[in-house]
C-alpha positions in Angstrom: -34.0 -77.2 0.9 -32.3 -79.7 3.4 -29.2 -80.0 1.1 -29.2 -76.4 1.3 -29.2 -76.0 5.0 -26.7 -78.9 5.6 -24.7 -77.0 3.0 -20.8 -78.4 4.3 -22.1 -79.1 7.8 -20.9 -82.5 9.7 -18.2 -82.9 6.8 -14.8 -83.7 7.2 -12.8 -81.8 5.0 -13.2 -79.9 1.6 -10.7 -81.3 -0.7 -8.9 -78.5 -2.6 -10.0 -78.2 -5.7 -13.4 -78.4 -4.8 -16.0 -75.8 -3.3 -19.8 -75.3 -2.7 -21.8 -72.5 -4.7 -25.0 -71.3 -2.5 -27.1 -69.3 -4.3 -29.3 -67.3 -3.5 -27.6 -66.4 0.0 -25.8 -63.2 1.6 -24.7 -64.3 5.0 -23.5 -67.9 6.4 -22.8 -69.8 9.5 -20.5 -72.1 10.8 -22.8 -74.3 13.2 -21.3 -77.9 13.1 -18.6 -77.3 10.9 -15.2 -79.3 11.8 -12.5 -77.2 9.5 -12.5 -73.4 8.6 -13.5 -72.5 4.8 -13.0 -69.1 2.7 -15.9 -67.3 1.6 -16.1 -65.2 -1.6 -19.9 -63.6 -1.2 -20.5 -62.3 -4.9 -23.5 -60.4 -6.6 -25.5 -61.0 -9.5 -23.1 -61.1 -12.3 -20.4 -63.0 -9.8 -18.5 -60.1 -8.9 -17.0 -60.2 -5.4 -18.2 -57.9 -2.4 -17.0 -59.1 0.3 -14.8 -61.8 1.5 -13.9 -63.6 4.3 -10.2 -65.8 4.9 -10.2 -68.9 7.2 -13.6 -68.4 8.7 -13.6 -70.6 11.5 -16.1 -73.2 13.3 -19.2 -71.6 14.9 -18.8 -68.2 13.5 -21.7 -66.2 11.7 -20.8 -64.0 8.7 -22.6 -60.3 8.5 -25.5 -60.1 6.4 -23.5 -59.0 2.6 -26.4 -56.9 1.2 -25.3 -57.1 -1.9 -24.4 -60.7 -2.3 -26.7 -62.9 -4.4 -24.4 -66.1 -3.4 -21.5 -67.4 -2.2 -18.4 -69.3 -2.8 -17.4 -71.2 0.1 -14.1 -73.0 -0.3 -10.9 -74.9 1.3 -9.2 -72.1 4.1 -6.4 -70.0 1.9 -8.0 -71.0 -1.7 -8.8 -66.8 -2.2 -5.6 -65.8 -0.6 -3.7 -68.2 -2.7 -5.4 -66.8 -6.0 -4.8 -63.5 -5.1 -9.2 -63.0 -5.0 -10.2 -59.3 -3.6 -13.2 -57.8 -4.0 -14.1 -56.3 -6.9 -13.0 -59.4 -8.6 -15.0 -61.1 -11.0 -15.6 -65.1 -10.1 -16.6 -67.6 -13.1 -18.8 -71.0 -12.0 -16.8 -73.9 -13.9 -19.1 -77.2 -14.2 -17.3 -79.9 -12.7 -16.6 -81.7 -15.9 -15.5 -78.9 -17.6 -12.8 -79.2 -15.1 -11.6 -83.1 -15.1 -12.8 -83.8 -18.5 -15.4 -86.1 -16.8 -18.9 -85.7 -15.7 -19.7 -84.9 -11.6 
């Protein structure tokens, strides 16, 4: 429960590459943070209802009824990959990814 509310707060940076799945959640906040993230709010079978670009320190997100979870990831990661809603995300285990284990 603790991890889940520190969630990214009091960090530094998010190194691209990387992100933070939250799930089950449908809104976020921004308390503490030091650096703006993306957010990629997704439903049950990870498809993508609403998203936000560069949210920025002590901002609150609107409840996404819909959403089951989030992505939240390095500022211009969903821009970058072109992500829109209506997308469909997939959750990669980290050593699916580097070939070694998280």
């Amino acid at each position: 429960m603790w991890q889940r509310f520190m969630g990214l707060m009091g960090r530094g940076e998010l190194p691209a590459g990387h992100g933070l799945f939250i799930h089950p959640c449908s809104s976020i906040h921004m308390f503490f943070m030091r650096f703006a993230i993306d957010a990629a709010f997704v439903d049950r079978d990870l498809r993508v209802v609403r998203v936000y670009h560069s949210l920025r320190p002590w901002r609150i997100t609107r409840v996404v009824r819909r959403a089951k979870g989030v992505f939240e990831l390095p500022a211009g990661t969903l821009a970058g990959a072109g992500v829109q809603t209506g997308d469909t995300l997939e959750l990669v285990a980290a050593q699916e990814v580097s070939g070694t284990p998280a």
